[in-house]
N, C-alpha and C positions, 0 to 999 in steps of 0.2 A: 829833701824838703817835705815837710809834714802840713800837714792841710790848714791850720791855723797860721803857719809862717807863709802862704800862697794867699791865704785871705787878708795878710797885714801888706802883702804886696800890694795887692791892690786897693786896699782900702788908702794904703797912704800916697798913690798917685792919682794924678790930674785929668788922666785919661777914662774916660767913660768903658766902663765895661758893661755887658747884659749877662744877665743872669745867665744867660746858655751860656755865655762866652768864660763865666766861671765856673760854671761847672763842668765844661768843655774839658778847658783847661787843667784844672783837679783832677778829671779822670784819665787825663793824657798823662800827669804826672805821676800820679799815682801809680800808674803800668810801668813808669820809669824807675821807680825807688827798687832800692835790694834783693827785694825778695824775687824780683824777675818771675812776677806770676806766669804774665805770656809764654816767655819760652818753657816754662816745667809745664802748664797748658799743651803746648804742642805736643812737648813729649809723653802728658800721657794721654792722648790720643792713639799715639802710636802705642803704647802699653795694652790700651783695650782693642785696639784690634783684634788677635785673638778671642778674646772672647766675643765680642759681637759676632766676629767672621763664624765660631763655632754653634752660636745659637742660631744664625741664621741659617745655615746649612741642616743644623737637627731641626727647625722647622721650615725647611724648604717648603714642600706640597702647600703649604698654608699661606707659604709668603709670595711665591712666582703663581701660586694657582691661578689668580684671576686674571694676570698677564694670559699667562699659557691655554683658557678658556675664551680668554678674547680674540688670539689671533689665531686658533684653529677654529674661529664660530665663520672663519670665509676664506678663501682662498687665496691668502692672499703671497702675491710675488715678490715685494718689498719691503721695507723699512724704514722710513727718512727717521734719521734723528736731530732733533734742532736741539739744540743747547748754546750756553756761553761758560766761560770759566773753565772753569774744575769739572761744572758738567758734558762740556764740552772734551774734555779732555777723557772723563770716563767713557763716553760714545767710543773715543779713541783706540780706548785702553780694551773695548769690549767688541769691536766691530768685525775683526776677523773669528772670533769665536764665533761670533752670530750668524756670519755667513756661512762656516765651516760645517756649525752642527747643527742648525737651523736651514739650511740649504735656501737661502735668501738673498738677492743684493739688499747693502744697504748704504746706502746715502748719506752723510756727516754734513749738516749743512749749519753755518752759527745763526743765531737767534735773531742778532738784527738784520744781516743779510737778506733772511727768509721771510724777515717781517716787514721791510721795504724794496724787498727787490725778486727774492727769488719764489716767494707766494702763488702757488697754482694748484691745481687740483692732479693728484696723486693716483694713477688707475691703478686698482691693485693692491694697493699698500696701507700700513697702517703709517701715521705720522707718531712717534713720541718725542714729546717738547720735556724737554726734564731742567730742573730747579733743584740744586740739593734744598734751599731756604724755603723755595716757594715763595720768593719776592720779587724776580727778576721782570725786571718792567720788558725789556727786552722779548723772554719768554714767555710772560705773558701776552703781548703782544702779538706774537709769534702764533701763540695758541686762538685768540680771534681769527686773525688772518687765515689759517690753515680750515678752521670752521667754516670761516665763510666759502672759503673756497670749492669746499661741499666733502672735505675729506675727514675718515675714520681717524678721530683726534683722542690722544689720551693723553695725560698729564702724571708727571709721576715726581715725587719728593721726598724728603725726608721729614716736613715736617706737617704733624695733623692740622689743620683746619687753616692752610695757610693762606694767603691772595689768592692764589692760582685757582684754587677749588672754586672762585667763583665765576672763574671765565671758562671748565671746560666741567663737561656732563662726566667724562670717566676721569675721576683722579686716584693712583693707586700711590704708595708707602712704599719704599727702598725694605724699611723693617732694620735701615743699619743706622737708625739716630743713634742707639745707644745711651748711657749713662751721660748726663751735663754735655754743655758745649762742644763740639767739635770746632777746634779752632784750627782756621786755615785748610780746613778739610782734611785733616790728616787724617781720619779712620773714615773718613766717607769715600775716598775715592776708591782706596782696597776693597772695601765691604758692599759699595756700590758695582764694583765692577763684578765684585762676584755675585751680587742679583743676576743681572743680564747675563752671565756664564749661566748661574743655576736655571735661569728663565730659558738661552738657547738648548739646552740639553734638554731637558723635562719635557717642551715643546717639540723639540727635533727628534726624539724616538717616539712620543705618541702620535708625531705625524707620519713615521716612517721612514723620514730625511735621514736619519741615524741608526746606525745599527746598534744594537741590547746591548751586546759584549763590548763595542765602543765605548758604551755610556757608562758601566759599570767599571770599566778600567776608570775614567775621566773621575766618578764619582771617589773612587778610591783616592785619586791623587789630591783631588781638592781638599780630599781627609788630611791626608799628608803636608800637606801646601801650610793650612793651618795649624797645625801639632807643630810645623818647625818653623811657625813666625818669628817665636822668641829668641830659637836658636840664632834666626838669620839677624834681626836686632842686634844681636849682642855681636854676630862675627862685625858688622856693618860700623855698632860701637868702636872696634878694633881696628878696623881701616882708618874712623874717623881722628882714632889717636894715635894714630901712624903717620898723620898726616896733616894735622889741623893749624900747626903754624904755618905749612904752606898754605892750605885752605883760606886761613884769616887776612891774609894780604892779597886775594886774588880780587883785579879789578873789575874782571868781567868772565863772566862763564857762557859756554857753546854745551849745548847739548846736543847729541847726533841719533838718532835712530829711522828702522825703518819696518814698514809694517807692525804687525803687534806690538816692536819694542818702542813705534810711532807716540804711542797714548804714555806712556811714562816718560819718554825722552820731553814732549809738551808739558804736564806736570812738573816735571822736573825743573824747567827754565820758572815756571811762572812762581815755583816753591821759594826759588833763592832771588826771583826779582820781588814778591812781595815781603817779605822777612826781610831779607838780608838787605837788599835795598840797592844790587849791582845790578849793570844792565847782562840780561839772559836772553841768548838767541837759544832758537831752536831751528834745526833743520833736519831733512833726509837726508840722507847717509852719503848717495850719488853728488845730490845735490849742493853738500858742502864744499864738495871737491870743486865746485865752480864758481868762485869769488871767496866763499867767506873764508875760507879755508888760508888763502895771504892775507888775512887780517889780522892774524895770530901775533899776540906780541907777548914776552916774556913771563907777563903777571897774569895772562888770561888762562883759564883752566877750560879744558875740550873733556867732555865728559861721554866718551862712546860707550854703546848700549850694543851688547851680543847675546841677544836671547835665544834666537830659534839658531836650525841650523843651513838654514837656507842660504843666509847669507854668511857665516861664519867665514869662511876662508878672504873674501872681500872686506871685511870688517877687523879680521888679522892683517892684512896689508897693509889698510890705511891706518889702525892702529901703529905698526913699525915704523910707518911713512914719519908719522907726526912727531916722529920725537927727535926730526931734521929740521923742525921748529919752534920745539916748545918740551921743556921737560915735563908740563904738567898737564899729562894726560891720563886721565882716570880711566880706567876700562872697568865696563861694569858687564860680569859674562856669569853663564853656566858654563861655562867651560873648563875644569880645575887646572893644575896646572904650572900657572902662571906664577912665582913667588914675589914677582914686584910689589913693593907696599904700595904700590895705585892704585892694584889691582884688585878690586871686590869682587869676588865670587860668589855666586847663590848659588851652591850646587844640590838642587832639589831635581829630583830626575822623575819630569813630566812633561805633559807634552807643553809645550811653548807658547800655545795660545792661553794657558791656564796664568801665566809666570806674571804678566802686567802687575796683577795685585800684590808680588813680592817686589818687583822692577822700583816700583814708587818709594819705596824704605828708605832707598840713601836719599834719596834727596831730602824725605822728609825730616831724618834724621842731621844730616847735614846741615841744614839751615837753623835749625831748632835748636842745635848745638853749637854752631858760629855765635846765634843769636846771643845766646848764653853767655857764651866764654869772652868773645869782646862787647857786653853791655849795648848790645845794636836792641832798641824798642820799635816794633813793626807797627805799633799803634800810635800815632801823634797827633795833637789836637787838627795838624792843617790836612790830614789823610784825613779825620772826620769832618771837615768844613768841606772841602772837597767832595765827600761820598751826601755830603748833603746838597749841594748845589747841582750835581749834575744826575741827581736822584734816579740811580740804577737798582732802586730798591722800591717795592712800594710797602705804602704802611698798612 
């Protein structure tokens, strides 16, 4: 339907419309017709990755400096990170790197939680409230609250001059907006998370926390990590065509991880419930095994996550377990191997805490490509009436 045939809709019915409510409408349709902007959107976000991911790492020192300046200006023992979302999820994706090579606890607390309930003053620590938009009412809320409470508050986004900057004194740049739109966050979370990677290491050896030759292996790899995003896209493309008529019919999907593979396994549910539009659990690896785990029926797909090697041999168990349940068990590992068409491999040999930012691909890819193939539109006018009313943005 073409925007002239949507205005003789309405014009030759009874019913009152408002001008928002048609143009609402047009640009919900509009997302709907052939050309499937949204989902080629998605996909090339994940196309620029690489490059973002490589510009931001040859300007590291410029981009983490003033992080890594602020929190060697005091001694500090903590971290809380507040976020919602996708921002939420990169905390996730970033939190044992930070501990590991930054020699820090750090805290994952969400945005509204800490903004009505869990608000106190932080001895020790810095707070960062992160926003990829720089709109989240939540967040910003979050960032009052944390101030008043008398604590080291910084604000960090993707994007320049945005709300946020007017409720907190330090707001610093990801440096991963990139080129147009990131839709659904596909290149922010990868590229986000290797901020906070590039930010604990850089910090973590000029504090001491980390040893030189640590950091120069880690630096190499994240070289590495990036040079072979394209490759892994593409093997990632070949799972997803190995497999995507199963894919298309599945009514609901479980995502399983644990520790670092935690922050992708979360990503990953919220990627194919907002696109795709099925309901996405998400849980720890232990923790599945105790209820959700019989809830498994035929059409549901369990998508486990074996990044490090910590937990490898527990993560192969219950992988073999599950398929006394359900044939549709994706395993997503560095581990090679394996020839089942389920089975996606990322076999980049680093250490594990670096791997989050490859870990997110399938998913992102996944949904973007469902999206595609059966004509699913993630944008509709009542998801925008909806994000209007319960205004989780501000203007």
């Amino acid at each position: 339907m073409v925007y002239n045939e949507i205005v003789n809709v309405y014009i030759n019915t009874d019913t009152h419309y408002s001008s928002e409510n048609l143009l609402v409408t047009m640009f919900a349709l509009e997302n709907l017709k052939e050309d499937k902007r949204m989902k080629k959107w998605m996909y090339d976000c994940v196309l620029e990755t690489p490059g973002t991911a490589e510009a931001m790492f040859k300007n590291k020192d410029a981009l983490v400096g003033k992080l890594v300046d602020l929190f060697l200006a005091k001694d500090y023992k903590k971290i809380v990170m507040v976020a919602s979302g996708s921002s939420y999820n990169i905390a996730n994706c970033s939190k044992y790197a930070i501990q590991n090579y930054l020699g820090v606890k750090v805290d994952l607390i969400n945005s509204v939680t800490y903004a009505k309930y869990d608000y106190k003053f932080h001895e020790n620590a810095l707070v960062i409230c992160m926003s990829q938009s720089g709109k989240s009412t939540n967040t910003i809320e979050a960032v009052v609250k944390a101030k008043e409470c008398g604590n080291d508050v910084v604000a960090i986004s993707m994007v320049p001059d945005s709300p946020i900057t007017r409720y907190c004194d330090t707001v610093l740049e990801y440096g991963s907006y990139g080129p147009g739109d990131d839709v659904f966050v596909c290149r922010g979370v990868p590229t986000s998370t290797l901020y906070f990677i590039l930010f604990a290491l850089e910090a973590g050896v000029k504090k001491g926390a980390y040893p030189k030759d640590s950091y120069k292996k880690r630096m190499k790899e994240i070289e590495m990590i990036i040079h072979e995003m394209p490759r892994i896209r593409e093997a990632i493309d070949q799972w997803y065509n190995a497999n995507k008529e199963e894919l298309w019919s599945m009514k609901r999907a479980m995502t399983v991880g644990i520790g670092p593979s935690f922050g992708p396994a979360i990503e990953g549910a919220l990627k194919m419930e907002e696109t795709i539009g099925i309901p996405s659990n998400v849980y720890e690896t232990e923790e599945f095994l105790h209820g959700p785990v019989y809830e498994i029926k035929k059409d549901n797909a369990v998508f486990l996550l074996d990044m490090d090697d910590t937990m490898h041999d527990r993560v192969m168990m219950i992988y073999e377990g599950l398929h006394q349940l359900t044939d549709r068990v994706y395993l997503i590992t560095r581990h090679p191997g394996n020839s089942d068409k389920r089975v996606m491999t990322i076999d980049v040999d680093a250490c594990s805490l670096l791997l989050p930012m490859l870990f997110v691909m399938p998913f992102q890819i996944l949904s973007s490509r469902i999206c595609d193939d059966c004509r699913i539109n993630a944008i509709t006018v009542y998801n925008y009436r909806f994000s209007q009313a319960i205004k989780t943005k501000a203007n």
